[in-house]
Structures are given as structure tokens and as C-alpha cells.
N, C-alpha and C positions, 0 to 999 in steps of 0.2 A: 192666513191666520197669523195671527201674531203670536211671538217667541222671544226667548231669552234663549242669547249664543255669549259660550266666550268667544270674543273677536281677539284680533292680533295687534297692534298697532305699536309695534317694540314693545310693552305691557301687553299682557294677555287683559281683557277688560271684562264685564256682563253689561252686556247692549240690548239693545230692542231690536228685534228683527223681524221680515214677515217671512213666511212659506205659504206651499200649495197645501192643503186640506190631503193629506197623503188616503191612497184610495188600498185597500186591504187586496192581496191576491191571493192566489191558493193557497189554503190550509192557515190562513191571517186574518185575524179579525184587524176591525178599525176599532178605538177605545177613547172616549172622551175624557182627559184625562182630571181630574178631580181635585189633587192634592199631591205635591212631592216634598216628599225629604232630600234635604241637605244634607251630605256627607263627608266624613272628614277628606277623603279620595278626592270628591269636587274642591274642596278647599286647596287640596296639595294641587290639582291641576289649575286652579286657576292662580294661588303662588308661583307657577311653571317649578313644581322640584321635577329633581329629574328623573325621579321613577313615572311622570307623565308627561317624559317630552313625546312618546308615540300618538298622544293629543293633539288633531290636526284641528284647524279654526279654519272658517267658522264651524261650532260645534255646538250643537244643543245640549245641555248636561242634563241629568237629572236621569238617577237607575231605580229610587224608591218611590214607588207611587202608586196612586189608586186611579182606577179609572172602570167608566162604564162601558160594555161592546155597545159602539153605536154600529156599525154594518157589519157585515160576515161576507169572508170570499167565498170561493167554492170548496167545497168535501169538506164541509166543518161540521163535527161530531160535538156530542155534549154541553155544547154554549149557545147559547142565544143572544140576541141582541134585548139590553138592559141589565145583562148578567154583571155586577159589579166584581171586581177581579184585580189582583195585583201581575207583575209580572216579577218572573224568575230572570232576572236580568244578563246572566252565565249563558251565553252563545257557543256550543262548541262543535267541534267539524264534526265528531262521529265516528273516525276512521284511526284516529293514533291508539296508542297501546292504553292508554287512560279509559278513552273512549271506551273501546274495545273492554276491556276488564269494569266496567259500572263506574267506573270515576271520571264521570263527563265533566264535572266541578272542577275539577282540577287537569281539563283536556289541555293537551301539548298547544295546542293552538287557540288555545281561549280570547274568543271577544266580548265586550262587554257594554252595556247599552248605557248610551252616556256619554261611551267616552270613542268608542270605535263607531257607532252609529249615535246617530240623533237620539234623543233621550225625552226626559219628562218634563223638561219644561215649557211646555205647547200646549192647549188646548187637545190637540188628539196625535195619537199615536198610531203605528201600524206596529199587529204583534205577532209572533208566530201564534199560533194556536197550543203547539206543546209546551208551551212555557206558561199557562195561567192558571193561575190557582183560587179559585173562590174566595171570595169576603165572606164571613158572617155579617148577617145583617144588623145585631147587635153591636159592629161596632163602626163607628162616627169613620167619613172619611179622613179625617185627623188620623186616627187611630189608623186605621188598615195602612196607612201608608210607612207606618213603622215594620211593615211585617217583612221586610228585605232585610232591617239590620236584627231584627229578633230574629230571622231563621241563620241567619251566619251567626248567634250568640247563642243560641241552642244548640246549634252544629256541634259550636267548642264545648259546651257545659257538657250537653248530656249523650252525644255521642263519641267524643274524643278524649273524655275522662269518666273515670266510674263515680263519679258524685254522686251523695244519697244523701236521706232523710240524716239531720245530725253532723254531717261534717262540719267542718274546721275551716271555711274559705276565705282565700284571700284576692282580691281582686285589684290587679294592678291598673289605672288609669281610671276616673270619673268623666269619661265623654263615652257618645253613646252607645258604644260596645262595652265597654266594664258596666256602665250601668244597667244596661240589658242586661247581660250575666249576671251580675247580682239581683236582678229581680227575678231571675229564673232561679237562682239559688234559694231564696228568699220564699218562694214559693213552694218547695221541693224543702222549706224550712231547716235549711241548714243555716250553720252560724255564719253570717257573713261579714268580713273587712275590707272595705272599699279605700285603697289606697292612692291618694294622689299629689296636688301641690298646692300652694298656697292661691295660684289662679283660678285654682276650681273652688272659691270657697263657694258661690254664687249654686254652684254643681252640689256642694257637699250638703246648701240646705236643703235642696228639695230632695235627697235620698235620706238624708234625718228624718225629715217631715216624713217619711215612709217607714222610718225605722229601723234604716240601714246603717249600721256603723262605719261612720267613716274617719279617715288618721291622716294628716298630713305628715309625708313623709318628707319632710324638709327639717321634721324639725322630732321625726320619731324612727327609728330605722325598722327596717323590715322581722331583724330578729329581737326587735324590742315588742313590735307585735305578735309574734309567734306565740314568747314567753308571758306577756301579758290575756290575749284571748285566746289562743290555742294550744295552750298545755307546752309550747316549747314548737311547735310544729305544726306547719296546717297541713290537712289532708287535700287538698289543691289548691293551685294557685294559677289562675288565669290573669295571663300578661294581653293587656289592651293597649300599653302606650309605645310601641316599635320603638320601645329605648333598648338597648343591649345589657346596660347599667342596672337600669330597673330590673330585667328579666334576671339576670346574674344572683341580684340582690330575693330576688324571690323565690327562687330554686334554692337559696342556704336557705330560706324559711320553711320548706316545705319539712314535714316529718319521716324520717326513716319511710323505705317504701311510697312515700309521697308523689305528687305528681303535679307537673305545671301544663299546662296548654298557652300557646302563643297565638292570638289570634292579630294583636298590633305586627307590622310587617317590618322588622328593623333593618337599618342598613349597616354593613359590618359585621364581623363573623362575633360568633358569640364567645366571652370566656367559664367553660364551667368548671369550677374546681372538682377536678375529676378523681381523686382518690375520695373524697365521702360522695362523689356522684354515685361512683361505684359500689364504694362500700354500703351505705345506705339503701342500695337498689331504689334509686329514684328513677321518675321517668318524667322525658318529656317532650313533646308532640306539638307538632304544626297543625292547624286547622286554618283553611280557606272556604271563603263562597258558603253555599248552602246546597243541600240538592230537592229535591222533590217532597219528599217525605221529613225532611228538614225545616220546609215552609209548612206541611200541613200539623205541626209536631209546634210551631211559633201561631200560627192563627189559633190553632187550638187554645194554648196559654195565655193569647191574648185577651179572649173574650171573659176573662176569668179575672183579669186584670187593668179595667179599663179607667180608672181613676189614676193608678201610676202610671197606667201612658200619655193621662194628659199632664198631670202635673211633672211629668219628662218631656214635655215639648210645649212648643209656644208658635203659635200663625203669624205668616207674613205675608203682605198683598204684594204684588208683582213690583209695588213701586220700589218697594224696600226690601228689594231684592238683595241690593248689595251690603246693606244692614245687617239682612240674615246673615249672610256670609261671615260678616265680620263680627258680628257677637257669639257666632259659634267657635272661628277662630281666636278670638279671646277668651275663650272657655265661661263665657255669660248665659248661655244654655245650653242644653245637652242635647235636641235633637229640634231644628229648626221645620218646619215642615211653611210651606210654598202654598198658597191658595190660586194653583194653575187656572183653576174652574174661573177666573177673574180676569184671563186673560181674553180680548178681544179676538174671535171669532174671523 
């Protein structure tokens, strides 16, 4: 079959490559894979930074995507072949103390499909079987293949901050984790501010065109919007863009009692001015990954919202593969999505 690897050649590159038709073993389906998203992670690995030099090549990328079971190994429960189905792409051993305690999501030994094994950009896949979670049929495989970075922006929203109906939010970065979050906010009809830069203007139209407010913070400061949409304070603030600056900046925005979640993964320690951190009783929280009930909690929402998930992403055929990359890494769309189904056989 044919594929897309990053190859190595002093530049990590996206090549054409062929493989064997990988055959499913026990408790693994095979999966024809239909459509992947591009992610900011693939972006950083194929830049080579260095939170992905453990990125060996050749490497198949791709952790979002949709696909159908075309075979089943043996002792497979609840799936059938045709089942359309995304995968949970979080590999973890099972045995460390994370494991052990329900937090396989964030297990000591985490690997990740994509980047540790071959990934979505192939025609088919081999998958565990514990890791897939239904499609609704109502939604396009465009659509499903967004349901990896909406269960990691649900994660943040709705389980690692108390966000409700009415809040105050402020959402730090216009790529497609602040933008997920703010449609999950947006949904759950809280007020939302989508903060970003002057490169996302291309970003900022199509969450207007949805009716999201969005502020260029290049040229409006984070407690300019506080005092302007949120009384002085927001009641959360989700950091997407792994700036440290940014997040700093959005923590003085939050309101007494307030709280941020960081789901951007920055490098460098953070500064928080901690006499009104304190004094305030603000909080603030890491969210990683997604787990189980995190994906069915994102398909759910999805199918509720299927017109902003196309007018948040945009198709690309295998040729313009490196296209995709590169108009995501200019911030010219928010979530690129791969028409794998296109790849020869």
C-alpha cells in the first residue's frame, strides 16, 4: 500500500512510501482508514523541535482519523467489520502508578500512534481493539476525524474546569484546540473570547462567521479584555498556545476565585505572580490527552455541531500533502484534515 512517512535526509521531509497491508492479531482489528487530521504535534515533529526528537523515521504520522474495520483478529467483542470508528490514539503500559490509579492518559510510559508507531496516513491501519470508539453515522468522515482533538478539548473544558452555562471565557490561541474549546464553550452558551495574533486573522474569520468573539492580542491586552467583556475577570481561561507569556498574561485576567486550564504544552517554567495568585484563590490545572469517556462526551457534541466542524477544517488530497502542513503551520486554517481514502491501495 501506499503511504506518507516523514523520511530523514539531514531535513526530516513527507515522502511517498509503500508498506505491506498490515494483517490485524489478537484482540486488533484491521481499519481502512478514510480521512486524517493534521496536528499541531505533526507539525512540531516534522519542524524536528525538540520535544519530538524521540521521532524515529521512517515514520507514518497521522493520530486523528476515521476509518472502517475491514478484518477482525481473534476474541473481538462488540465490533464488526464495516463498523466505522475513530481510534483513541494514548498507548499505555497498564502497570505504573497512573495506570494503576485510572489515569492511563497520562501513564509513566506513554506511547502515542503517529509518532511511536505508524499512524493514519496509509490506507489501513492495525488497531488494538480497546481503543475505538464508534462514529455516529450522521457525521461526514471529514467530521469524525476531528473527534481526537475535540475529546482532548472537552477533556480541558468540561472536565478540568467547572465551566457552565453564562460564564466569562477566555480562550488563549486560534488553532484547533482554542478553537474546539471555544465551540464547546459556545455550545454550553457561555460568553466566549478567543484570543490570538495577528496571523490568525484567516482563523479569526471563520470563528466570527460562527459568532465567536475573537481579539487580537497584539494589539489589545489580556486585562483590556477582561475589563471590556468580562466585568473585570473571566471565569476561565483556557491556554492553547504553549506560550508561558501568554499563559502568565491570562491568569491576571482570570476573576478572583477564577481558573485557567493549559492544554498548549509550553516550554520553560512558568512566572505566576503569586501574591494575588494566592490572594485571589485562583487555580490552575494541566490537562493532557483524552480518555474513554472523554471521546464519547466529544462525538457526542459533535454530532450537534456539524456545520462548525466543517467550516473549521478544509480537505486535502495525498498530493498536497505538504500544502496541508504548511498552511496549518502559517495559521491559514485551523484543522487540515488528509483524504487518506485517496491513497493507492
Amino acid at each position: 500500500m501506499e503511504t506518507i512517512i516523514f523520511a530523514d535526509d539531514g531535513e526530516r521531509s513527507l515522502e511517498r512510501s509503500t508498506a505491506p497491508i498490515p494483517d490485524p492479531g489478537p484482540r486488533e482489528v484491521q481499519l481502512e482508514i478514510k480521512a486524517t487530521g493534521i496536528c499541531g504535534s505533526d507539525v512540531g515533529a516534522w519542524h524536528r523541535k525538540s520535544a519530538y526528537d524521540f521521532v524515529e523515521t521512517p515514520r507514518v504520522p497521522g493520530h486523528e482519523y476515521v476509518g472502517v474495520i475491514s478484518d477482525l483478529g481473534e476474541d473481538i467483542e462488540y465490533f464488526d467489520v464495516g463498523d466505522r470508528v475513530v481510534e483513541r490514539p494514548l498507548r499505555s503500559c497498564g502497570v505504573c502508578n497512573a495506570c494503576r490509579n485510572g489515569a492511563s492518559h497520562v501513564c509513566e510510559n506513554l506511547e502515542i500512534t503517529g509518532f511511536h508507531f505508524d499512524g493514519g496516513f496509509a490506507p489501513y491501519s492495525v488497531v488494538s481493539v480497546h481503543s475505538l470508539h464508534r462514529v455516529p453515522d450522521s457525521l461526514t468522515h471529514r467530521q469524525a476525524a476531528m473527534a481526537e482533538p475535540m475529546a482532548v478539548a472537552a477533556r480541558a473544558t468540561l472536565h478540568r474546569t467547572n465551566l457552565t452555562t453564562g460564564d466569562d471565557v477566555l480562550v488563549l490561541g486560534a488553532g484547533p484546540m482554542g478553537a474546539f474549546s471555544a465551540l464547546i464553550g459556545d455550545t454550553l452558551a457561555a460568553n466566549v473570547t478567543v484570543g490570538g495574533l495577528s496571523r490568525d486573522k484567516p482563523r479569526f474569520a471563520v470563528l466570527e462567521d460562527l459568532g465567536i468573539r475573537t481579539v487580537n492580542l497584539e494589539t489589545t491586552s489580556t486585562s483590556e479584555c477582561a475589563n471590556e467583556y468580562a466585568d473585570g475577570g473571566f471565569d476561565v481561561v483556557v491556554d492553547a498556545t504553549g506560550s508561558t507569556s501568554a499563559l502568565t498574561d491570562g491568569i491576571a485576567a482570570a476573576r478572583p476565585n477564577g481558573e485557567a486550564v493549559v492544554i498548549g504544552i509550553p516550554s520553560g517554567s512558568l512566572d505566576i505572580p503569586t501574591p494575588d495568585f494566592v490572594r485571589q484563590e485562583q487555580r490552575v490545572s494541566g490537562s493532557y490527552g483524552a480518555t474513554p469517556a472523554d471521546f464519547e462526551r466529544a462525538l457526542e457534541i459533535m454530532e450537534g455541531v456539524p456545520d462548525e466542524l466543517d467550516a473549521m477544517s478544509q480537505s486535502y488530497e495525498p498530493d498536497d500533502v505538504e500544502r496541508a502542513f504548511r498552511s496549518f503551520a502559517d495559521g491559514e486554517v485551523i484543522k487540515p484534515i488528509l483524504e487518506t481514502s485517496l491513497l493507492d491501495y
